[in-house]
N, CA, C and O of each residue as an XYZ file, in Angstrom:
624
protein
N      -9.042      4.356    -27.772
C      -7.606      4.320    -27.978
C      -6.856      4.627    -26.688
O      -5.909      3.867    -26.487
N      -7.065      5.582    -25.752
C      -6.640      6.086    -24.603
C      -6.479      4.540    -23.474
O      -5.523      4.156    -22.800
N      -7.911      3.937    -23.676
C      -7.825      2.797    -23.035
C      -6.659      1.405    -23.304
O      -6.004      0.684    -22.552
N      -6.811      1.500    -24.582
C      -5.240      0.814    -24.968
C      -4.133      1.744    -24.623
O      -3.195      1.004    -24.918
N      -3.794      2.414    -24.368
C      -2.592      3.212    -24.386
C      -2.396      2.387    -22.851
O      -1.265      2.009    -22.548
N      -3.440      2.162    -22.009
C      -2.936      1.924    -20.673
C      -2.484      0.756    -20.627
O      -1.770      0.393    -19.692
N      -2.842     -0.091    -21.697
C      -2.202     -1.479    -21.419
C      -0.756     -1.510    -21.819
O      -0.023     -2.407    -21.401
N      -0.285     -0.485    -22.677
C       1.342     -0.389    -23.218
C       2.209      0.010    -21.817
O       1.985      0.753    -20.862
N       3.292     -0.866    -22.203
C       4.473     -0.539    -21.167
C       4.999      0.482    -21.134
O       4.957      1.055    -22.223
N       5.655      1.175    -20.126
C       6.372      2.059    -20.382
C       7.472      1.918    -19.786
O       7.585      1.395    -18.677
N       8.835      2.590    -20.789
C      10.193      2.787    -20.969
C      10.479      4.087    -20.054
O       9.864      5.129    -20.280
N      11.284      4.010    -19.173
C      12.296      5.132    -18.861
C      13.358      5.384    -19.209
O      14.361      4.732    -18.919
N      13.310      6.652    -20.081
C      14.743      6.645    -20.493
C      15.195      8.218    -19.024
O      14.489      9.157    -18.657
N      16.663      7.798    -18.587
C      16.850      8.745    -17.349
C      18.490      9.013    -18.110
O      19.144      8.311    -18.881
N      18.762     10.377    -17.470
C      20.294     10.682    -18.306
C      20.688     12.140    -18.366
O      20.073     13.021    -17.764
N      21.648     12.325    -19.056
C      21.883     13.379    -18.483
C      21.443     15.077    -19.139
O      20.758     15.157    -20.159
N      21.947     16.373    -18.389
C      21.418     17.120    -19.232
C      22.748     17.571    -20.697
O      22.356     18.029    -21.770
N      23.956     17.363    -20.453
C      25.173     17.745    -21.257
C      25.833     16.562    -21.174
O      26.668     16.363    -20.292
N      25.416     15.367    -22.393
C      26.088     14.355    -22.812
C      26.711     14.574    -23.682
O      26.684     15.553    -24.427
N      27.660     13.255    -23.699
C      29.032     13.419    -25.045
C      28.000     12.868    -26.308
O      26.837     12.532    -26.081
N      28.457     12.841    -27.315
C      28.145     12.406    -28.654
C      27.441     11.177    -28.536
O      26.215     11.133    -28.638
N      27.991     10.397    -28.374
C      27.614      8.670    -28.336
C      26.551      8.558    -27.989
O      25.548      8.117    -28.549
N      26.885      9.325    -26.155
C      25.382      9.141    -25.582
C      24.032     10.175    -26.302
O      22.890     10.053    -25.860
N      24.271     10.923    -27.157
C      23.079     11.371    -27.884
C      23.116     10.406    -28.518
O      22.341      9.741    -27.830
N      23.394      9.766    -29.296
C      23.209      9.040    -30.271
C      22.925      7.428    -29.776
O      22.456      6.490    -30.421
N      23.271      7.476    -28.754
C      22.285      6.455    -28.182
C      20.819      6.397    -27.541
O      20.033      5.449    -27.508
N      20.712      7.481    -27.124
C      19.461      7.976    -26.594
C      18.292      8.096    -27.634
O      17.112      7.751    -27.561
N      19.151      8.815    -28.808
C      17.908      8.494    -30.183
C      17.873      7.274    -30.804
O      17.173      6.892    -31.741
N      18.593      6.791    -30.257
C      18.022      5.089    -31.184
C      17.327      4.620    -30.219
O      16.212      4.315    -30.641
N      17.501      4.324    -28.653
C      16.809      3.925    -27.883
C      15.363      4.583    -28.109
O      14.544      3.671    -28.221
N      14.851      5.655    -28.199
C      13.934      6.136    -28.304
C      13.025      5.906    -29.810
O      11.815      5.996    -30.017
N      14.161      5.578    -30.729
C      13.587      5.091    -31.639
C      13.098      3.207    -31.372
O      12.133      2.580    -31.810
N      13.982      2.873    -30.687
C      13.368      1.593    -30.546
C      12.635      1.245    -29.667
O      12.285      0.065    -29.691
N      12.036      2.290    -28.365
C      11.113      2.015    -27.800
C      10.284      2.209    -28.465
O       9.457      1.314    -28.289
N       9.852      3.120    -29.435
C       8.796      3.089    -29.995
C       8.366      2.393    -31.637
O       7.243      2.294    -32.131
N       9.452      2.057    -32.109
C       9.429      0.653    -32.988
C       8.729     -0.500    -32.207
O       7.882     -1.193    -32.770
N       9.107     -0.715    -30.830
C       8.115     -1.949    -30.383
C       7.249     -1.475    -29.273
O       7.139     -2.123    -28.233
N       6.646     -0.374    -29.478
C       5.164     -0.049    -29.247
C       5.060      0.022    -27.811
O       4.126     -0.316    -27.085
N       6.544      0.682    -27.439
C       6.402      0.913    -25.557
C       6.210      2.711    -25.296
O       6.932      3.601    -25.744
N       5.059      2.832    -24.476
C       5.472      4.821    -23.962
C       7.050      4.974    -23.646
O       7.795      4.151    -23.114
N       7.261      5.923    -24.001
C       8.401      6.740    -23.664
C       8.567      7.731    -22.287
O       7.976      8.810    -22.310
N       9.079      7.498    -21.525
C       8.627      8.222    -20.105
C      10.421      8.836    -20.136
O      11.448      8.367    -20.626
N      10.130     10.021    -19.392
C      11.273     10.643    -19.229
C      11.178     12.005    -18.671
O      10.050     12.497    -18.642
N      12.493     12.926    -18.077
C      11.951     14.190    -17.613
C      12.026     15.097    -18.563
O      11.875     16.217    -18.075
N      12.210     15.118    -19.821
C      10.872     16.109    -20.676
C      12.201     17.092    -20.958
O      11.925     18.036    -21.698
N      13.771     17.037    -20.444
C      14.149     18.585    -20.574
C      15.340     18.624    -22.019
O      14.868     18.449    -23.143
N      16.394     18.790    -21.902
C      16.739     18.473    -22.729
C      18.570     17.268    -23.003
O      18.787     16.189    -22.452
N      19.310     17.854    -23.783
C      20.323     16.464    -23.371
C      19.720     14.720    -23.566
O      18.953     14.556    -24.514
N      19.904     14.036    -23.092
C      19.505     12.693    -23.003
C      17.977     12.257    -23.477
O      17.510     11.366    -24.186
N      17.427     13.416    -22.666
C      15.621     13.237    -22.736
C      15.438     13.967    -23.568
O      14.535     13.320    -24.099
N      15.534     14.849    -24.195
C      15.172     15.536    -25.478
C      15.708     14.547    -26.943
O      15.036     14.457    -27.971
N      16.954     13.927    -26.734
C      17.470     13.052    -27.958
C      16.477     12.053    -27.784
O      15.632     12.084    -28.679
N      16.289     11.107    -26.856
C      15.427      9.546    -26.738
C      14.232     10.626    -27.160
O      13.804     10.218    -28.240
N      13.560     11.746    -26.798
C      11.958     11.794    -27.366
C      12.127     12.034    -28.883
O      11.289     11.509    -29.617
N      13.326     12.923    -29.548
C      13.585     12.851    -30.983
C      12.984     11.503    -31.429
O      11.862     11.550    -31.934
N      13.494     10.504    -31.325
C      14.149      9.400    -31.576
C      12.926      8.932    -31.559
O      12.505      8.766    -32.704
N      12.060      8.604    -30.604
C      10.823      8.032    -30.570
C       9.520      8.964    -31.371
O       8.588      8.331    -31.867
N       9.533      9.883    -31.417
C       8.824     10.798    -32.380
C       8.782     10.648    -33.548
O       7.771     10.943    -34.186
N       9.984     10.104    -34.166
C      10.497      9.935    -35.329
C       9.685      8.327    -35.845
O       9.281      8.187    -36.999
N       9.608      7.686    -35.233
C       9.175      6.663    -35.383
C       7.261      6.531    -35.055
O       6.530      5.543    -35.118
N       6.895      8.219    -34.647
C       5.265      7.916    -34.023
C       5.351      7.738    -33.108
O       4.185      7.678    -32.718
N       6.377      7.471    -31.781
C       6.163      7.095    -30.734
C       5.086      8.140    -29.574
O       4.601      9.123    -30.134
N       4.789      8.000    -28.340
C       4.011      8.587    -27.660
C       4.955      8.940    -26.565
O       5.387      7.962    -25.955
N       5.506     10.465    -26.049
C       6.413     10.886    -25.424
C       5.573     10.930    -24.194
O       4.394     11.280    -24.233
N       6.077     10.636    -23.295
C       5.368     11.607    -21.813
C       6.544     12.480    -20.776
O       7.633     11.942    -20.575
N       6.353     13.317    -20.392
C       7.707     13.835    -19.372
C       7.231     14.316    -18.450
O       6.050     14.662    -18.490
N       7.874     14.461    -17.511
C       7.856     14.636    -15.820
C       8.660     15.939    -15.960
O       9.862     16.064    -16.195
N       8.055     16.547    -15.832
C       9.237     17.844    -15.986
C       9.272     18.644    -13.873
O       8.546     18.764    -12.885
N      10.212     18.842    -14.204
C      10.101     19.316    -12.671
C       9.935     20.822    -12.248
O       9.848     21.186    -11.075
N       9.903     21.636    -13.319
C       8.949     23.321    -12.800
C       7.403     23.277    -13.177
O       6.693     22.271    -13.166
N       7.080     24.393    -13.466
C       5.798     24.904    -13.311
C       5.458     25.195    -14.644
O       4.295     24.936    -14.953
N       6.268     25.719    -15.600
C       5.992     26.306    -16.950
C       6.098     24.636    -17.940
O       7.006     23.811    -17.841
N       4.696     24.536    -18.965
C       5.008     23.984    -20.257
C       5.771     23.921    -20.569
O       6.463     22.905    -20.516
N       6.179     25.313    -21.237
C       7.494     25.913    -21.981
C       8.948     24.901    -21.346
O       9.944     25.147    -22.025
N       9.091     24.351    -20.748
C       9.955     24.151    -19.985
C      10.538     22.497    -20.708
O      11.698     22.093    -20.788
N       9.192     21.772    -21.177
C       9.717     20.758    -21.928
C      10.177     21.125    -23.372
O       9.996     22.234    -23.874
N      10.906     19.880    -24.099
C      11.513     19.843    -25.232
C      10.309     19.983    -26.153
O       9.120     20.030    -25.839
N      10.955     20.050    -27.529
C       9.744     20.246    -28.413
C       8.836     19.066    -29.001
O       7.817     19.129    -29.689
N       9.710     17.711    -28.385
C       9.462     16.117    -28.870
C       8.598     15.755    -27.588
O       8.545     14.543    -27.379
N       8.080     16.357    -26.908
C       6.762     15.931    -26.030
C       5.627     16.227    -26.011
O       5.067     17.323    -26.008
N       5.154     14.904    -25.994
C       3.202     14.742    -26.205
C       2.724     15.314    -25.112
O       2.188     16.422    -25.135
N       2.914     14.428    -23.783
C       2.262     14.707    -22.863
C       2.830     15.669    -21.649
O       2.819     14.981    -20.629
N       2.984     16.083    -21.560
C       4.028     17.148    -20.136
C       3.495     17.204    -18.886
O       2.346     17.639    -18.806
N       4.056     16.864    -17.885
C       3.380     16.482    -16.181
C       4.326     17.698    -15.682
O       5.551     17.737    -15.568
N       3.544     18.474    -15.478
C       4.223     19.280    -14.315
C       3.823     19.427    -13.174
O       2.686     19.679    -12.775
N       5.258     19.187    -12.329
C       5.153     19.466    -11.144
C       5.991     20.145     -9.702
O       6.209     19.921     -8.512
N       6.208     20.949    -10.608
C       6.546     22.017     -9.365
C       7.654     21.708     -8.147
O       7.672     22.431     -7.151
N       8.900     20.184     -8.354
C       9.241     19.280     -7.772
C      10.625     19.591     -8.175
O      11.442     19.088     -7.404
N      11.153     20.279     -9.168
C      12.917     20.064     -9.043
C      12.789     18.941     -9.310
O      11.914     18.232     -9.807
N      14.564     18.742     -8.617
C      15.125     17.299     -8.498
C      13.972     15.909     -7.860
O      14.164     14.710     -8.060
N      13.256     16.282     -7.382
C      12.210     15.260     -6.118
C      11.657     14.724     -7.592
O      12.257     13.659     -7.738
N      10.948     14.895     -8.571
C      10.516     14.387     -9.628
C      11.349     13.364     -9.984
O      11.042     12.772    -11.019
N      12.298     13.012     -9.411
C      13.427     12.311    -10.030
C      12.552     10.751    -10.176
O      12.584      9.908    -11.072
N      11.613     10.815     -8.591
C      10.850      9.565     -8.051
C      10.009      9.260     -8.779
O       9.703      8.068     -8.762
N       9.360     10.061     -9.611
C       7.490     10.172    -10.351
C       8.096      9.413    -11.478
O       7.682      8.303    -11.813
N       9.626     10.366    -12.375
C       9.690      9.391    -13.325
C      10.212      7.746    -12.966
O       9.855      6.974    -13.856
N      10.575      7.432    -12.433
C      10.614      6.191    -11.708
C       9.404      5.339    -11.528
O       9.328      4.207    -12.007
N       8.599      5.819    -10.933
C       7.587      5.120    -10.608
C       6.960      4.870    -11.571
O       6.613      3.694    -11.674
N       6.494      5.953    -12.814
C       5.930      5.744    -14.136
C       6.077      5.671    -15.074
O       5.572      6.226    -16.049
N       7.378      4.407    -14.848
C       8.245      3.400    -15.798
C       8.111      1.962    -15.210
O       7.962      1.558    -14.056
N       8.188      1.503    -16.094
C       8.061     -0.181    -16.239
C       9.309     -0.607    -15.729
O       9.523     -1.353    -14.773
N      10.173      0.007    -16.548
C      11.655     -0.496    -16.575
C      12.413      0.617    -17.232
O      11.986      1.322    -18.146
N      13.602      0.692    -16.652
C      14.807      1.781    -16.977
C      15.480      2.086    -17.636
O      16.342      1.259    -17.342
N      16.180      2.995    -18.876
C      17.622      2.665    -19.225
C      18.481      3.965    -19.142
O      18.089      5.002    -19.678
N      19.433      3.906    -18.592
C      20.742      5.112    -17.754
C      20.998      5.284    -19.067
O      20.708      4.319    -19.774
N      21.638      6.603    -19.809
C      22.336      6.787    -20.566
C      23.203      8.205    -20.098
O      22.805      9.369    -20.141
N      24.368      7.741    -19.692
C      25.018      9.023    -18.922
C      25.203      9.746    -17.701
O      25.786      9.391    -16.676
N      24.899     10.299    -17.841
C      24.259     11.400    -16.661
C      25.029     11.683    -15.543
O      26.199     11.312    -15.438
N      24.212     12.556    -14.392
C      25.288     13.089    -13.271
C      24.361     12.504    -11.876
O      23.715     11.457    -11.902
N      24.436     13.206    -10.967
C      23.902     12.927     -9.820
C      21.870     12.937     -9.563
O      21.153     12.409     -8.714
N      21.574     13.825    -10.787
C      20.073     13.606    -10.929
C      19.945     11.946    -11.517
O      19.109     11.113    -11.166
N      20.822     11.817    -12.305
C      20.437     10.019    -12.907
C      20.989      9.495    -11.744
O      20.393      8.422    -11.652
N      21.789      9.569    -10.745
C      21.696      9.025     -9.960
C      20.586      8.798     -8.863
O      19.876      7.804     -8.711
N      20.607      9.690     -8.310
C      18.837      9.587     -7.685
C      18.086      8.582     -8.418
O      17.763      7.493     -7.942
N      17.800      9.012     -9.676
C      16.819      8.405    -10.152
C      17.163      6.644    -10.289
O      16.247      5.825    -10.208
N      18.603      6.237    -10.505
C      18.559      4.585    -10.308
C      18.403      4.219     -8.745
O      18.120      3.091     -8.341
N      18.648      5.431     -7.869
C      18.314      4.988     -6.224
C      17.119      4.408     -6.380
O      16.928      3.227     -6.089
N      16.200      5.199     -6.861
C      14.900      5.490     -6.830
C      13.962      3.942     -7.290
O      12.992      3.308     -6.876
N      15.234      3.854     -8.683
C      14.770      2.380     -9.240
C      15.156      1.389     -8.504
O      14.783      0.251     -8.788
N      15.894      1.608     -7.525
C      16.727      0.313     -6.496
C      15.326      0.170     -5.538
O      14.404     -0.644     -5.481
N      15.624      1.197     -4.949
C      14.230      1.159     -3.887
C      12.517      0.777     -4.290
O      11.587      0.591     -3.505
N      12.515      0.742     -5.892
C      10.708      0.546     -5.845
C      10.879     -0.978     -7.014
O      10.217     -1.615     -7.833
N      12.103     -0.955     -6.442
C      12.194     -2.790     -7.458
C      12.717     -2.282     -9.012
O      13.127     -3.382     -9.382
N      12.893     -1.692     -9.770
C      12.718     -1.771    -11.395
C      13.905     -2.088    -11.869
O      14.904     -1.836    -11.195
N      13.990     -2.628    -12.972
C      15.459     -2.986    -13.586
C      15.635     -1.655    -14.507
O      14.935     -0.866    -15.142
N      17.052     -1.900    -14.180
C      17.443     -0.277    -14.828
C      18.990     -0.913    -15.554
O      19.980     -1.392    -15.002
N      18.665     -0.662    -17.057
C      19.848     -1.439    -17.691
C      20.658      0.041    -17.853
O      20.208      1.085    -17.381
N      22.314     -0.079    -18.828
C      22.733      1.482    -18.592
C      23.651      0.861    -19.745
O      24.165     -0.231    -19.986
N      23.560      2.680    -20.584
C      25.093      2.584    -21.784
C      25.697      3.641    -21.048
O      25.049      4.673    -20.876
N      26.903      3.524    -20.568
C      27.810      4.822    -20.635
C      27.208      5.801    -19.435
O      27.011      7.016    -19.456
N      26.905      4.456    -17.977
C      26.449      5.406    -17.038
C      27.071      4.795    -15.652
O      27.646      3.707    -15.606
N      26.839      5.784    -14.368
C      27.171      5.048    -13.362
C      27.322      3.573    -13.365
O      26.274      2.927    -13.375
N      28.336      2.993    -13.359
C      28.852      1.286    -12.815
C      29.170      1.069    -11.129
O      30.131      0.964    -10.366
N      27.656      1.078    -11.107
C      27.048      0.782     -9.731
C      26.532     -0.672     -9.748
O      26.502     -1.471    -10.684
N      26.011     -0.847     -8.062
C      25.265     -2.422     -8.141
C      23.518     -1.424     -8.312
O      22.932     -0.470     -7.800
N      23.291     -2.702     -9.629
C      21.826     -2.385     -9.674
C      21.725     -1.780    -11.328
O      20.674     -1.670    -11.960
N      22.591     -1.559    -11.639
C      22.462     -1.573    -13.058
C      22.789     -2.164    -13.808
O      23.814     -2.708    -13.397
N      22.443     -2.663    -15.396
C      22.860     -3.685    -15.608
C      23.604     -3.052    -17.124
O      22.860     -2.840    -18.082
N      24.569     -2.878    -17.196
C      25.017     -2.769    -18.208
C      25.865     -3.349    -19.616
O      26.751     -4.194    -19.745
N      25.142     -2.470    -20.585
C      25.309     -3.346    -21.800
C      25.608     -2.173    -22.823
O      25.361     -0.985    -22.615
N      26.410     -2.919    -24.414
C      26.711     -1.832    -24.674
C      26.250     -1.390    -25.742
O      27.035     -0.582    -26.240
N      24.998     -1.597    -26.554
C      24.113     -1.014    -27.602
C      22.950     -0.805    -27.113
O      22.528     -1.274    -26.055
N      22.306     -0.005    -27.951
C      20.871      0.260    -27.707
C      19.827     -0.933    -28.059
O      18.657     -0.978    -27.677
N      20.550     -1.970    -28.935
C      20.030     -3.125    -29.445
C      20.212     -4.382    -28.508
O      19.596     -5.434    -28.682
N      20.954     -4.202    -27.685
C      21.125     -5.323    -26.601
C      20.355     -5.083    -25.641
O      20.064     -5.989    -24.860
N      19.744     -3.511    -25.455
C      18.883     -3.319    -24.607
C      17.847     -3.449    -24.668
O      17.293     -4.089    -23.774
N      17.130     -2.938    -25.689
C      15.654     -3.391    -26.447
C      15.480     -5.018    -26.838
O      14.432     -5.384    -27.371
N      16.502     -5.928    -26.564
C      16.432     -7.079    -26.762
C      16.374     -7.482    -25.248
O      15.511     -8.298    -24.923
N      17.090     -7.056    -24.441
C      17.193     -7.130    -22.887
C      15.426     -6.874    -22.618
O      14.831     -7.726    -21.958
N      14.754     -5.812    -23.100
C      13.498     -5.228    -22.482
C      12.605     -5.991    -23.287
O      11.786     -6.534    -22.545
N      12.477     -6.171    -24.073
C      11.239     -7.226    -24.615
C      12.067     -8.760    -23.949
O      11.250     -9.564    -24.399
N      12.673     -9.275    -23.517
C      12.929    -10.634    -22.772
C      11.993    -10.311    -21.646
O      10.942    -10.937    -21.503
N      12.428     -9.170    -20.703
C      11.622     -9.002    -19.685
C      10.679     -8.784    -19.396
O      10.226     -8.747    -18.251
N       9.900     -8.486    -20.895
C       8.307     -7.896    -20.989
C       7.671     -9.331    -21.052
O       6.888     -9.590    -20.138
N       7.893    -10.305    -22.001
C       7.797    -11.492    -22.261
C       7.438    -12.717    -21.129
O       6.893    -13.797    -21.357
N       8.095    -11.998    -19.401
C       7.946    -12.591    -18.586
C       6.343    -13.516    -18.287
O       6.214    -14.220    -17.286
């Protein structure tokens, strides 16, 4: 089973830690619909944005992973499977980047920023609800236009 797990894509969900309403409530459907169509859930593990999308995907069975950036377990949400720690702060911003397929912004402050730099610089498409309107993101405005956006691109 582990060996299939490696062939599944994985989703970044990146965002913030003190979002408004919406954006929780977008973050748990996204998370519910990454894992309705059978993608990992990658994210930094804490809470706000990444604690709602791992709800969300949990809820559905999904498989959480997080990048958390101290040293302590304890440190992720209670909706994570797998927990990567590394001792990195903000610099983790890159790891979750890299160990995502593809992106989606929901919110956030200057850590989600980094982190779409991050996606600019190593190629990844990074779609966004209700986040920086920068070049390089592509924004749209349901969680259903996005999961329709991300299986087009998986499909490639």
């Amino acid at each position: 089973m582990l060996i299939e797990n490696f062939k599944k894509k994985r989703v970044g969900i990146i965002g913030g830690n003190s979002p408004d309403s919406i954006s929780l409530k977008n973050a748990e459907k996204m998370g519910r619909l990454i894992a309705q169509n059978d993608y990992i859930l990658v994210n930094g593990g804490m809470k706000g944005v990444m604690e709602a999308s791992a709800k969300g995907a949990k809820s559905k069975n999904g498989l959480v992973v997080a990048i958390l950036p101290g040293k302590s377990i304890n440190d992720a949400n209670k909706f994570v499977d797998i927990p990567i720690l590394t001792g990195l702060g903000y610099l983790r911003n890159s790891l979750v980047v890299l160990n995502s397929d593809i992106l989606v912004a929901i919110d956030g402050n200057y850590g989600t920023l980094s982190e779409i730099a991050y996606a600019q610089i190593y190629n990844k498409i990074v779609f966004g609800l209700n986040t920086w309107n920068i070049k390089g993101v592509i924004h749209l405005s349901t969680p259903e236009e996005v999961i329709k956006n991300i299986n087009s691109y998986f499909e490639k």
